[in-house]
N, C-alpha and C positions, 0 to 999 in steps of 0.2 A: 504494500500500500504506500509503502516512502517512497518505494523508487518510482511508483506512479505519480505523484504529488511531486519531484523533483525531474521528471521529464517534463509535466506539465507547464512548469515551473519555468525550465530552461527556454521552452517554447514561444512562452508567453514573452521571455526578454530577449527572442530574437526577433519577434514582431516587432518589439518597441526599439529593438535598433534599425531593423530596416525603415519605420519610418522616420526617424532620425536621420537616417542618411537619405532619404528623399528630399526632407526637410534642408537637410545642409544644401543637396546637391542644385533643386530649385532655386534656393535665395540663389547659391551664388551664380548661378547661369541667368538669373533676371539682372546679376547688379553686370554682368557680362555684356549681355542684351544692351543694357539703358546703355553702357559703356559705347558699344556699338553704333548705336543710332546718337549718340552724344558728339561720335567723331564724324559721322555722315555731315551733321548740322552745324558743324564748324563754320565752314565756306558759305552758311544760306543760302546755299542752294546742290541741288542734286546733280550731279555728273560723273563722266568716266574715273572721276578719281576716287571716288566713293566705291569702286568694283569690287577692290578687295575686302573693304568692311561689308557690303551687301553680299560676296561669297563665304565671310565669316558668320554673317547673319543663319545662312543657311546651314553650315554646317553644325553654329551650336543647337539651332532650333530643331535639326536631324538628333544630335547628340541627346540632348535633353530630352526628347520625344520616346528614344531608347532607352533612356533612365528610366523612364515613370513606367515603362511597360515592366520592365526588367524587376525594377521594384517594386512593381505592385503584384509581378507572379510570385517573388519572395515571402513579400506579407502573406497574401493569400493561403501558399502550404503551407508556413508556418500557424494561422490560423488555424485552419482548417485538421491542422495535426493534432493541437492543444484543442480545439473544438471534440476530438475524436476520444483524444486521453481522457478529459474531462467528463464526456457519457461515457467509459471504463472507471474513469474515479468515484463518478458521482452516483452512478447507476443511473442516470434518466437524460431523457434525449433533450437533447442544451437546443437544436434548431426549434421543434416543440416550445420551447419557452420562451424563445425568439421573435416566434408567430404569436405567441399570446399576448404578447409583450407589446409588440408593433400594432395589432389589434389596438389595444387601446387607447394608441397616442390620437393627436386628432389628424384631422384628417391631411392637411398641406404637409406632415412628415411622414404619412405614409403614402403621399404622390412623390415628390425627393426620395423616401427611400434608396431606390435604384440609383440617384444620380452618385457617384464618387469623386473625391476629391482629385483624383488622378486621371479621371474624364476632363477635369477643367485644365490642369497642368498639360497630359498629353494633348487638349485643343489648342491650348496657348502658344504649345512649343512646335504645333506643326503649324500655324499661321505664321509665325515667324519663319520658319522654313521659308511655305510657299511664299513668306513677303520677299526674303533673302532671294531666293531666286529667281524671282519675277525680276526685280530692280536689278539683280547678275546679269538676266537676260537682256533685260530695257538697255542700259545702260552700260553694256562689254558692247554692243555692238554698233555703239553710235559714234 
């Protein structure tokens, strides 16, 4: 029974470091990003010389797009493990509880439910992509 309750255990704090390292890895690819778009709007205004910050745009907005997937499959098993341990530990099914649980909230958080926070991050970071490359393309060839 302890060494149920100490894999559990381990489980639960590998969740809380992978979102930790999402958390790290986001700020610092936003403070990258403004960085980005801070050197574009130097000159006021938009041109060939801006190429290579608008191909860096793209590439961190690919990068960070790969993070959040990466680290949300992370959290996810790890969840999902300690989700498994826990109806071994606890003897009753923990999704069960979940459902009944969600039932009662009202109603606009169980429409969200579905939404995650790493839907918002991986949309954020592939618009930047497509902006990076858009302006790569605009603007490499003029």
């Amino acid at each position: 029974m302890e060494e149920i309750q100490t894999v559990y255990q381990q489980y639960c704090e590998q969740v809380r470091h992978h979102q930790e390292e999402r958390r790290t890895i986001a700020n610092t690819l936003i403070v990258i990003i403004s960085g980005l778009i801070a050197l574009t709007a130097i000159d006021q205004k938009v041109n060939g010389c801006d190429l290579l910050a608008f191909m860096a745009l793209f590439v961190v907005g690919l990068f960070g797009s790969l993070c959040m997937i990466k680290c949300h499959g992370l959290i996810r098993f790890y969840k999902y493990s300690a989700r498994e341990v826990a109806t071994l530990f606890a003897g009753v099914d923990v999704e069960d509880v979940e459902v009944r649980v969600r039932a009662g909230e009202p109603y606009f958080w169980r429409c969200v439910d579905g939404l995650r926070l790493w839907h918002l991050w991986l949309t954020l970071f592939l618009l930047v992509s497509v902006f990076g490359l858009v302006m790569s393309i605009k603007y490499g060839f003029s």
